[in-house]
C-alpha beads as a LAMMPS data file, in Angstrom:
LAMMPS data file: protein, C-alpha beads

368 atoms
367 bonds

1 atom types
1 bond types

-500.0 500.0 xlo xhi
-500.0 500.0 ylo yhi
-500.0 500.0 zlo zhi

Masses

1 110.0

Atoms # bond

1 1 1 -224.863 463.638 -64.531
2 1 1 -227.280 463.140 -62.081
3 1 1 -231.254 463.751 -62.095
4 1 1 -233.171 466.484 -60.585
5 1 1 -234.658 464.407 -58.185
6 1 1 -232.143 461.860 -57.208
7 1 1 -229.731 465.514 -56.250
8 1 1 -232.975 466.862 -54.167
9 1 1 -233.567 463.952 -52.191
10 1 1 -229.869 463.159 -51.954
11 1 1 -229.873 466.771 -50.307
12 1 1 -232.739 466.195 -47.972
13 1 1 -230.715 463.155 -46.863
14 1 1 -228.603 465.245 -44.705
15 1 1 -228.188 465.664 -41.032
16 1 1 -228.267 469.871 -40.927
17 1 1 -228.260 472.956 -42.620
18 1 1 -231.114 471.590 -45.558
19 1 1 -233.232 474.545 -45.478
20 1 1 -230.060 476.804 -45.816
21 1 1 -229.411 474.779 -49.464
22 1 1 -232.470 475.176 -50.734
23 1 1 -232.281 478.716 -49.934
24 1 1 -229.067 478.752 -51.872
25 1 1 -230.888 476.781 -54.684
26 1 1 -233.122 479.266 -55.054
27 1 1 -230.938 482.026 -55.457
28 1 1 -228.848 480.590 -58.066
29 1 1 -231.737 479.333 -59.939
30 1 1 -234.520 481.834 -60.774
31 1 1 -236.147 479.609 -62.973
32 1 1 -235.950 476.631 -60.715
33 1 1 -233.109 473.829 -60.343
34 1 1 -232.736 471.985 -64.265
35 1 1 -234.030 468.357 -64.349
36 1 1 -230.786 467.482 -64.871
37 1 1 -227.209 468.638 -63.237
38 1 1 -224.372 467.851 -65.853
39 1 1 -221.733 468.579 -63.025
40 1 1 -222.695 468.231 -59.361
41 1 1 -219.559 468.429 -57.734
42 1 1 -219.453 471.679 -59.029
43 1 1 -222.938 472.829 -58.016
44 1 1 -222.473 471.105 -54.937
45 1 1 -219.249 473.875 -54.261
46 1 1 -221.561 476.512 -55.040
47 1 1 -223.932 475.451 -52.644
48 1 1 -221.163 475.816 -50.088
49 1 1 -221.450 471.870 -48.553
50 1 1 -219.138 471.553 -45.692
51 1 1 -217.065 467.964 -46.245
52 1 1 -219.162 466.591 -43.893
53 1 1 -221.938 467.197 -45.463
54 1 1 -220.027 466.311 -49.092
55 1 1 -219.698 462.799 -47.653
56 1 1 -223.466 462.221 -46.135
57 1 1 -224.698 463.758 -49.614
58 1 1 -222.477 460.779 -51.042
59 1 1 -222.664 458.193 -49.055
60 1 1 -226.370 457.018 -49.531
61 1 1 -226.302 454.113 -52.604
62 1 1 -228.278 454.783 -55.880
63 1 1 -229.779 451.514 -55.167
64 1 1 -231.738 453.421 -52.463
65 1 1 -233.000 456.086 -54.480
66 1 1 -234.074 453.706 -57.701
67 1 1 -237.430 452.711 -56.407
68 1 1 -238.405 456.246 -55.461
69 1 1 -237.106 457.701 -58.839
70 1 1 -238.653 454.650 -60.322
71 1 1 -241.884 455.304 -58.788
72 1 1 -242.015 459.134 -60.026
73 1 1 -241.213 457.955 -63.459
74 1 1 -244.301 455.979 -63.680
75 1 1 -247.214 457.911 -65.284
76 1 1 -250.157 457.242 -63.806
77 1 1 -251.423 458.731 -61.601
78 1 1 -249.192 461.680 -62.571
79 1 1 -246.286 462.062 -59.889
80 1 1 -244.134 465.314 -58.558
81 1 1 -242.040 466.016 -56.419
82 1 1 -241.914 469.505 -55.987
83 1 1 -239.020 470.894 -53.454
84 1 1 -239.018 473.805 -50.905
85 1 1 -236.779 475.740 -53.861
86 1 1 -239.007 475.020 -56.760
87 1 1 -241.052 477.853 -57.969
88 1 1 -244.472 476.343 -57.871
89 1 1 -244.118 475.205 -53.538
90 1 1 -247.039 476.285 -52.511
91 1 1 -246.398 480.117 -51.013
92 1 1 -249.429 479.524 -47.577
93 1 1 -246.978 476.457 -46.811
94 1 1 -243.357 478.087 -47.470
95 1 1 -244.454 481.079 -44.757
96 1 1 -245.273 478.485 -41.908
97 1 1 -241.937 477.817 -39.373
98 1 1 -241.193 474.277 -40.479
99 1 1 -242.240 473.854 -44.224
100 1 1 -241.801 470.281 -45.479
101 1 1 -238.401 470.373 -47.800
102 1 1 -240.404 467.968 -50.406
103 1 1 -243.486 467.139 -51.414
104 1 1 -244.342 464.349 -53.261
105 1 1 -247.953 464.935 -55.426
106 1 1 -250.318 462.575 -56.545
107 1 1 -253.076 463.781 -59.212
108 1 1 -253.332 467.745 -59.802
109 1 1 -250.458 470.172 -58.625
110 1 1 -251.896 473.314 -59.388
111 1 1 -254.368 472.999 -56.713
112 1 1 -251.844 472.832 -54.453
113 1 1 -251.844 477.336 -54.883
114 1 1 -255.468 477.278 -54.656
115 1 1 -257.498 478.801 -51.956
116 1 1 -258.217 476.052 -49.399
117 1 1 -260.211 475.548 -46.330
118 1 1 -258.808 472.740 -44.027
119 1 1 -261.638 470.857 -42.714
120 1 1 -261.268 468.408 -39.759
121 1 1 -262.885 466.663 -37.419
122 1 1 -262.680 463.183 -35.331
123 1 1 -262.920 459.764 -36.143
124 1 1 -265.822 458.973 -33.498
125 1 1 -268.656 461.162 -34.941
126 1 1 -272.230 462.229 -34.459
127 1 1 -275.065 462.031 -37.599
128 1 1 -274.658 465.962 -36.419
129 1 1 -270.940 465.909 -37.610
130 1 1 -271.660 463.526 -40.433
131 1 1 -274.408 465.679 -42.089
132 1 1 -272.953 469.299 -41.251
133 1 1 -269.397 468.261 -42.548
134 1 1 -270.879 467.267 -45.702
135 1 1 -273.342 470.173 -46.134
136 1 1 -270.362 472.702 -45.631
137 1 1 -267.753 470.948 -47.589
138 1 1 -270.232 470.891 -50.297
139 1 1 -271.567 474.666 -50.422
140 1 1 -267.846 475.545 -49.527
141 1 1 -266.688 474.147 -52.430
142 1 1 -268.823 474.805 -54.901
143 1 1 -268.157 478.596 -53.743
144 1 1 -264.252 478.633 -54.508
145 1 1 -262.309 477.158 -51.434
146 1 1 -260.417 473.720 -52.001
147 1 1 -261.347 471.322 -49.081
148 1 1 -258.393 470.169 -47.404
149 1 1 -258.355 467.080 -44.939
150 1 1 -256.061 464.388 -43.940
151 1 1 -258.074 460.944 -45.479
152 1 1 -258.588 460.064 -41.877
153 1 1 -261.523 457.977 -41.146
154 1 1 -264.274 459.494 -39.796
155 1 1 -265.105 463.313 -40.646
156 1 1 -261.906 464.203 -42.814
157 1 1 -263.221 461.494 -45.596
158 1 1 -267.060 462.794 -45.068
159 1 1 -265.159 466.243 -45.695
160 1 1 -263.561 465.212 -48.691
161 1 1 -266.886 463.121 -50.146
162 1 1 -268.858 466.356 -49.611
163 1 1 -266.180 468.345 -52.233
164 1 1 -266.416 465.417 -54.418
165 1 1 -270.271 465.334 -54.497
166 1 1 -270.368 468.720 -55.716
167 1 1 -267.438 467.986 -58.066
168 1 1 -265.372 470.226 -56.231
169 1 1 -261.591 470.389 -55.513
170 1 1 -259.815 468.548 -52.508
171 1 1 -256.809 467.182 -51.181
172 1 1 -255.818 464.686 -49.084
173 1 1 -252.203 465.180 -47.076
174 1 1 -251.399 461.913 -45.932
175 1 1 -249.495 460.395 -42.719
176 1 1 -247.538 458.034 -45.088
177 1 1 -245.738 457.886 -47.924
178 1 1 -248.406 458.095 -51.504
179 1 1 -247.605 454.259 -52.408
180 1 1 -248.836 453.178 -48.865
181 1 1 -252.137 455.101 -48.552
182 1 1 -253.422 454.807 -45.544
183 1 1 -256.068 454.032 -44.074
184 1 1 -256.591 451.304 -46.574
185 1 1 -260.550 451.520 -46.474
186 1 1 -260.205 454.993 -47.859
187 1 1 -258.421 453.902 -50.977
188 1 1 -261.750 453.907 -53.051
189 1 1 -261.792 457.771 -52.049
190 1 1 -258.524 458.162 -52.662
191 1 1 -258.754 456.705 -56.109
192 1 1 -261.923 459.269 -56.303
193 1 1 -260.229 462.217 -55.324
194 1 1 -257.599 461.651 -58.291
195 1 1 -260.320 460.779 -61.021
196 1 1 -262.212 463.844 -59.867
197 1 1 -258.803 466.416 -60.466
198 1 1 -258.076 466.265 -56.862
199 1 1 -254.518 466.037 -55.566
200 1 1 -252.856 463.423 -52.706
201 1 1 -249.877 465.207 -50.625
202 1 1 -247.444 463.808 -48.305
203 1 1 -243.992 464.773 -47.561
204 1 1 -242.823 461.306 -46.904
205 1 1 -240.867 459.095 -49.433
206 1 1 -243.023 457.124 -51.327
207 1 1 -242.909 453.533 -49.596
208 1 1 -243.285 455.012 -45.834
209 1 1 -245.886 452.586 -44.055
210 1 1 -247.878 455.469 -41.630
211 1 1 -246.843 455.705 -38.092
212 1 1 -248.325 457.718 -35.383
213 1 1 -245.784 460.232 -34.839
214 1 1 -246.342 460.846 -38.634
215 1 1 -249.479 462.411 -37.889
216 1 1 -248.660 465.001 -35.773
217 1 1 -246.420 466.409 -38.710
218 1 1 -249.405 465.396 -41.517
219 1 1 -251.335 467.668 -39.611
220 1 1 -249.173 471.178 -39.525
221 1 1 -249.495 470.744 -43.683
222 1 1 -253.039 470.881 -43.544
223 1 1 -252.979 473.612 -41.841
224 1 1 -250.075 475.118 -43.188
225 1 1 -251.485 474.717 -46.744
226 1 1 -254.939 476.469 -45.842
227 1 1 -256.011 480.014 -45.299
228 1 1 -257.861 478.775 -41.692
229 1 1 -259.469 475.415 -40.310
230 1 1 -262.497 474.863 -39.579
231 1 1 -263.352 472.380 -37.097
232 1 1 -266.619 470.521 -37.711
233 1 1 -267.099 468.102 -34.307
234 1 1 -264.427 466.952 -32.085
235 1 1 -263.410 466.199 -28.051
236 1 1 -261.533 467.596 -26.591
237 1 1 -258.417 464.780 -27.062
238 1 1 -258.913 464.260 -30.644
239 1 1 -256.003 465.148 -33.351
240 1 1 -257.998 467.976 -34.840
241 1 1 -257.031 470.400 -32.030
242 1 1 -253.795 469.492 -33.261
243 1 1 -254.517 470.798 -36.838
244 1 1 -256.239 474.128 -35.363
245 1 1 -253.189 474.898 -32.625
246 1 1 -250.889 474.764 -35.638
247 1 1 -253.484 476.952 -37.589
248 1 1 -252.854 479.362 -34.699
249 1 1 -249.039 479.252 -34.902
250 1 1 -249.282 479.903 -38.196
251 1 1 -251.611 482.957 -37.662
252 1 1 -253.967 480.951 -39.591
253 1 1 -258.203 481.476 -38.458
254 1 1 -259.755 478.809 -36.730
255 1 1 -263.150 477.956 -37.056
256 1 1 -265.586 475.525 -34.982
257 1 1 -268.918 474.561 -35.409
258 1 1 -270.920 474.564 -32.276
259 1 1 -272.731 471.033 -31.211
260 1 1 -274.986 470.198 -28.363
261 1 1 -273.603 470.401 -25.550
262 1 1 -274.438 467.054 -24.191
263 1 1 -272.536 465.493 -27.211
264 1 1 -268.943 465.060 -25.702
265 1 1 -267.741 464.775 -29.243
266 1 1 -268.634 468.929 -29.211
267 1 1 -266.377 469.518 -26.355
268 1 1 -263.237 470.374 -28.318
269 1 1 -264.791 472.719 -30.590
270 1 1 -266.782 474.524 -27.385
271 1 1 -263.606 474.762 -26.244
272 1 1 -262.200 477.273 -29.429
273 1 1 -264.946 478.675 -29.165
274 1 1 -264.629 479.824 -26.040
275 1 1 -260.677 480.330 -27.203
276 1 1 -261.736 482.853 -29.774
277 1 1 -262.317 480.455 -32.298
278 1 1 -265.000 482.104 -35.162
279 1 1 -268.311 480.434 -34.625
280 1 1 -269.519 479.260 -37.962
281 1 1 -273.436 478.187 -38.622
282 1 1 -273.567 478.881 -41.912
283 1 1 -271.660 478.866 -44.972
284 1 1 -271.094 482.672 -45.651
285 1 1 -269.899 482.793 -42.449
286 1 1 -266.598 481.495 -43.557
287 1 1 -267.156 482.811 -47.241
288 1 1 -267.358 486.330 -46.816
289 1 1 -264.345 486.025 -44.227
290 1 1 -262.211 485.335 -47.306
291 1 1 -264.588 486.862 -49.794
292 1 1 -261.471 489.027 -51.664
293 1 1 -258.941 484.995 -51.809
294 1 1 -262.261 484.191 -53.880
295 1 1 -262.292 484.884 -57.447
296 1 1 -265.253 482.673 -58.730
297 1 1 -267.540 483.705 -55.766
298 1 1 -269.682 485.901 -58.296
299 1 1 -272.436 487.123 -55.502
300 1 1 -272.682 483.750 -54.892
301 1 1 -272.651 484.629 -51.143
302 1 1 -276.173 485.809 -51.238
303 1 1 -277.492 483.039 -53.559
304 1 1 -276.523 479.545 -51.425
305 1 1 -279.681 477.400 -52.207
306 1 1 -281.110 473.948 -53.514
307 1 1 -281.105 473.239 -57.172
308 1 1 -284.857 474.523 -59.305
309 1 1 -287.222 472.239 -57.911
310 1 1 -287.959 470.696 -61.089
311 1 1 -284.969 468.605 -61.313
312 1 1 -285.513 467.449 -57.700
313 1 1 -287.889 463.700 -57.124
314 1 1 -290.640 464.894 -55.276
315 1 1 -289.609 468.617 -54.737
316 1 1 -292.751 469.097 -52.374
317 1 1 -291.408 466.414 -49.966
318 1 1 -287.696 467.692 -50.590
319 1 1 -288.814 470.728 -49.680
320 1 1 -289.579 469.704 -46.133
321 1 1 -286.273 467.549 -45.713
322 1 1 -283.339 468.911 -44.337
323 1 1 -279.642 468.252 -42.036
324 1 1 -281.574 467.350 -39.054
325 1 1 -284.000 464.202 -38.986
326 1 1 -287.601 464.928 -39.654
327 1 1 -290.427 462.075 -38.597
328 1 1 -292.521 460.487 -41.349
329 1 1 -295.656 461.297 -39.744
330 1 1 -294.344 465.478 -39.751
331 1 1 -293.266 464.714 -43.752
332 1 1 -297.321 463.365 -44.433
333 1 1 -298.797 465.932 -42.403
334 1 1 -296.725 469.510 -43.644
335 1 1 -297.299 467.694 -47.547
336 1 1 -300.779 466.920 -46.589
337 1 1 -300.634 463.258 -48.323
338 1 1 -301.422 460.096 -46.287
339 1 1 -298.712 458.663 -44.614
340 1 1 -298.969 455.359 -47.176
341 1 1 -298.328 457.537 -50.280
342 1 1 -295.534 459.343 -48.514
343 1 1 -293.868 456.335 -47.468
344 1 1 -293.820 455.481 -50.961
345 1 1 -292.539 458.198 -52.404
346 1 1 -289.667 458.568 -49.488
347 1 1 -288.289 455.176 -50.863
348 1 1 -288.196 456.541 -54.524
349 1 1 -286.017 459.523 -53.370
350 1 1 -283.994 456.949 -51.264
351 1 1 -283.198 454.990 -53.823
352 1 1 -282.097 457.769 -55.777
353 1 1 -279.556 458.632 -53.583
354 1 1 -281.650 462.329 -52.598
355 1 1 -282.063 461.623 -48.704
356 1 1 -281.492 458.258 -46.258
357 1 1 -283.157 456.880 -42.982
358 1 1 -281.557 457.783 -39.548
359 1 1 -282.484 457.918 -36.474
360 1 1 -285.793 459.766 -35.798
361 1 1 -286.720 460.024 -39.385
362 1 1 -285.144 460.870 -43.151
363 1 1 -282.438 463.578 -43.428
364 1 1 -281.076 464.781 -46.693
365 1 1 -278.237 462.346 -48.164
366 1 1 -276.349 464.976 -50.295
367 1 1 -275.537 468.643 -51.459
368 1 1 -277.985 468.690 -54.433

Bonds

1 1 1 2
2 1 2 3
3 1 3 4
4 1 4 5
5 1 5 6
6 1 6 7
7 1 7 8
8 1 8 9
9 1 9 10
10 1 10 11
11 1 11 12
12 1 12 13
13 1 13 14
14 1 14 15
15 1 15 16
16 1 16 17
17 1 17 18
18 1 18 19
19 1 19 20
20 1 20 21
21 1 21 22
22 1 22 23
23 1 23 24
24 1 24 25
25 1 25 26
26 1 26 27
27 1 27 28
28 1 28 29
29 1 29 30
30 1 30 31
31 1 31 32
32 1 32 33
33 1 33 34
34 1 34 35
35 1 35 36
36 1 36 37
37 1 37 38
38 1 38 39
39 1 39 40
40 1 40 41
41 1 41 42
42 1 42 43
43 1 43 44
44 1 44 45
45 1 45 46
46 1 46 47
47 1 47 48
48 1 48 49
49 1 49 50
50 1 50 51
51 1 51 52
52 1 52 53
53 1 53 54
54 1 54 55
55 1 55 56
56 1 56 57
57 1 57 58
58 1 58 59
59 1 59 60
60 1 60 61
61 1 61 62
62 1 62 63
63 1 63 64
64 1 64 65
65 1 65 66
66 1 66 67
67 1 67 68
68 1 68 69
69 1 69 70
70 1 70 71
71 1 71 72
72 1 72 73
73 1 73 74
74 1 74 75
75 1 75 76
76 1 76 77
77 1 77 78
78 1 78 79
79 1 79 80
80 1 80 81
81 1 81 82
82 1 82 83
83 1 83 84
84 1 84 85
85 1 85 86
86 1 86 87
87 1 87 88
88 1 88 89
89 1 89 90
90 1 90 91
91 1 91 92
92 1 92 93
93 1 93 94
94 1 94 95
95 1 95 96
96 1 96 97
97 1 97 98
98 1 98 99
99 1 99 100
100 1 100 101
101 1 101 102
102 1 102 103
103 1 103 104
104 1 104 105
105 1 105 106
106 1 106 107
107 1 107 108
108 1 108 109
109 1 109 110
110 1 110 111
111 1 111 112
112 1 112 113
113 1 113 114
114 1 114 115
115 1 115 116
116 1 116 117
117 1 117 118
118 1 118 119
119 1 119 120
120 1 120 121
121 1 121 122
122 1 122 123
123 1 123 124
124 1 124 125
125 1 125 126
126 1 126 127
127 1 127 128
128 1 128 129
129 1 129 130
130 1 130 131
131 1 131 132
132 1 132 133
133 1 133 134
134 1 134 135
135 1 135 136
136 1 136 137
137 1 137 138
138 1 138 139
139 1 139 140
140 1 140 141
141 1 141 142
142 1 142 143
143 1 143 144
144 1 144 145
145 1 145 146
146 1 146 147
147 1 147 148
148 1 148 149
149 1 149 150
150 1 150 151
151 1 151 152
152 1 152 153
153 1 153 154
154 1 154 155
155 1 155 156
156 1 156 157
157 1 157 158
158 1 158 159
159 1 159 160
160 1 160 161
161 1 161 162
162 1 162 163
163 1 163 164
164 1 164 165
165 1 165 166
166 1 166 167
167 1 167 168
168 1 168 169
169 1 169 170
170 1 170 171
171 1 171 172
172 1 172 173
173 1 173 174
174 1 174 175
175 1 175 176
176 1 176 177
177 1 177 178
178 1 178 179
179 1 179 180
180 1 180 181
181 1 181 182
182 1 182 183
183 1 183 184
184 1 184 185
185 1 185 186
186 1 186 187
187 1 187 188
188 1 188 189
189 1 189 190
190 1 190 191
191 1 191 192
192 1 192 193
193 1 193 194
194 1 194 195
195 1 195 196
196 1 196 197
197 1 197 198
198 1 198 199
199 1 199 200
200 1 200 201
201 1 201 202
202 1 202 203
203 1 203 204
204 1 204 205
205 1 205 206
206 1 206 207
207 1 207 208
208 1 208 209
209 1 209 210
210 1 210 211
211 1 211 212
212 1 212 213
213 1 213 214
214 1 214 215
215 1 215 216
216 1 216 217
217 1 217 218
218 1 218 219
219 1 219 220
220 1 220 221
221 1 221 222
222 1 222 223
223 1 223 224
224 1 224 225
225 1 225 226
226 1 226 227
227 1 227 228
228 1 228 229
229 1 229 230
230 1 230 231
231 1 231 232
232 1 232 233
233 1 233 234
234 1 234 235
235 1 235 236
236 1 236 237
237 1 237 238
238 1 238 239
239 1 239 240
240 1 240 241
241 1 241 242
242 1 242 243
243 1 243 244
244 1 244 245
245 1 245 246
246 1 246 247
247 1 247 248
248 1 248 249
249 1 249 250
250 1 250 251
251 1 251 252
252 1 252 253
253 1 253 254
254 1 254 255
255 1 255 256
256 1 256 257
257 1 257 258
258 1 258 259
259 1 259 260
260 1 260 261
261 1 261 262
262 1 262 263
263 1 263 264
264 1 264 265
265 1 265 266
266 1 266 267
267 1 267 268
268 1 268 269
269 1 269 270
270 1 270 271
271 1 271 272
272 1 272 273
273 1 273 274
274 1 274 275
275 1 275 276
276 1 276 277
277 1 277 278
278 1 278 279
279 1 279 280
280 1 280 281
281 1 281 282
282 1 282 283
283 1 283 284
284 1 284 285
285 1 285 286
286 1 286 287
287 1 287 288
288 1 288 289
289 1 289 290
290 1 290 291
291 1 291 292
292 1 292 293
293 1 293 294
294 1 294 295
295 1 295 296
296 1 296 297
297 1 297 298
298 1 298 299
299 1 299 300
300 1 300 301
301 1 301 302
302 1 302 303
303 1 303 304
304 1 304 305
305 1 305 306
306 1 306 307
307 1 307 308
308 1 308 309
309 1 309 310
310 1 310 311
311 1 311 312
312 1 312 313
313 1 313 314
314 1 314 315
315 1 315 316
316 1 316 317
317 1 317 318
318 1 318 319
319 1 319 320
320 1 320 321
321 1 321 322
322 1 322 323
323 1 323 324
324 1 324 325
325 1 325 326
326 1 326 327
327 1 327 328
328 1 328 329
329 1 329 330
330 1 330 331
331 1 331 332
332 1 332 333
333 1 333 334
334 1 334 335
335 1 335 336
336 1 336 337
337 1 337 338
338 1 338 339
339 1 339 340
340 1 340 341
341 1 341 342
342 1 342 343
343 1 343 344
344 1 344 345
345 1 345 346
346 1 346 347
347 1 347 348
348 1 348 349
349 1 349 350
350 1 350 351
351 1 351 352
352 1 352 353
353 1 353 354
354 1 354 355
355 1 355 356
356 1 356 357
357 1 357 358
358 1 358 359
359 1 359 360
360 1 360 361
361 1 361 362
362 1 362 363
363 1 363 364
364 1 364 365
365 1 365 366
366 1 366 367
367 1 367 368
């Protein structure tokens, strides 16, 4: 008898024809493979193995596989491994040209079949980036798309801390395996993501330390798991053009956010721009694109706005704060208060986490 999981990773072990197996998997099994196979060799004729492949599918110790099985066994976070012929592999990802055979989940799998929105952008970022990435991750997913990012540093975890701020869905697909999370400075959000019902993806085994020709394939999930990507700031070298020419080889959209053009950190999404990217400067733009994938949009498309001023610090200041910095002296003078009181008043709503000092003034600090 063997388990589930040892005979699916036993079977992603070998050199050629995977794919083909699964395929065969999935037509013997309607209801998905049992989690346990009483007699393999004979399931293993079924499945039409050449010797060859008999032997590789044999030849790999149990002693190999005990850690990873070990690892799924343990129950918290909850762990999956769900496999290219399991019913609930996520259909956007099955359709792209090289689907990952397995998938091993951290946190919640049904989100996995949700609607999602891959949002990328570079590691080197702009305030610009910083506070737009946030703002549309935010309204994006309070309005029914799961934000989708890779954990990077940079604009992928301001992506994913704008869902979470709203308390809305995201996952992380990682260049590693989910026991070696990587970057390490991102484990706080990782640890987040879970405790907020997010979910952590990667389609390495479990103990994989990330390399750099990991990414490359991290990034075709991302896109391959989303119905488009949108592109928040990026040159035109960084990885994210990576994620949007797979979203375009997957007939996936693409979406950029234009930047100022003397901000070379704006050149690569110019650039799909002017490659027929969709031009996004506002929210609806990319929610009424996939207003029908949305079932909890409820008008909401005409209704994007700040919270009843009541439950805001100082709503008459908040009022006058927005994504780009505005100068104390602008603050006192469209409030008409004196500059003293305002400066006051600005530290309160600091302090309570509703906007934060940047260059040239105060900008808002969150989606409230």
């Amino acid at each position: 008898m063997m388990s589930k999981y040892e005979f699916l990773l036993r079977i992603s072990m070998l050199r050629y024809g995977k794919r083909a197996i699964f395929e065969k998997i999935m037509q013997l099994f309607a209801n998905g493979l049992p989690s346990s196979i009483k007699d393999v060799s004979l399931l293993l004729n079924k499945l039409g193995l050449s010797d060859i492949q008999l032997a590789l599918f044999y030849e790999t110790s149990y002693l190999h596989f005990e850690p990873i099985l070990e690892w799924l066994d343990s129950p918290f976070p909850p762990k999956y491994l769900i496999a290219y012929c399991d019913n609930d592999y996520p259909l956007l990802l099955k359709q792209i040209d090289s689907p990952p055979l397995l998938l091993f989940v951290l946190g919640n799998r049904q989100l996995l079949d949700s609607p999602q929105l891959a949002m990328v952008g570079s590691r080197e970022f702009s305030e610009y980036g910083a506070q737009w990435g946030r703002y549309f991750a935010g309204e994006l997913a309070m309005n029914g798309l799961t934000i989708t990012s890779g954990l990077a540093l940079g604009l992928d975890a301001i992506c994913h801390r704008g869902a979470l701020e709203v308390s809305g869905p995201t996952i992380a697909v990682l260049g590693s395996g989910l026991a070696k999370i990587a970057p390490r400075s991102n484990l706080s959000l990782a640890n987040d993501i879970l405790s907020q019902g997010g979910a952590i993806v990667s389609e390495f085994l479990p103990f994989e330390k990330a390399r750099s020709v990991y990414f490359p394939r991290r990034n075709r999930i991302i896109s391959g798991l989303s119905l488009g990507t949108f592109v928040i700031e990026a040159s035109e070298k960084s990885g994210s053009l990576i994620t949007a020419r797979y979203a375009l080889e997957q007939n996936r959209d693409v979406f950029a956010l234009p930047g100022d053009i003397d901000n070379e950190n704006c050149s690569g999404t110019h650039y799909l721009i002017k490659q027929g990217a969709y031009l996004v400067s506002k929210p609806t733009d990319i929610l009424e694109h996939y207003y029908n994938y949305l079932s909890v949009v409820n008008n909401s498309l005409n209704s994007i706005k700040e919270a009843p001023s009541h439950s805001i610090l100082y709503p008459e200041i908040f009022a006058v704060i927005h994504h780009q910095p505005i100068p104390i002296d602008i603050i006192a003078q469209q409030v008409n208060l004196p500059i003293s009181e305002v400066t006051t008043k600005l530290l309160d709503m600091e302090l309570e986490g509703l906007i934060k000092t940047v260059t040239g003034g105060y900008i808002r600090n969150r989606i409230i």
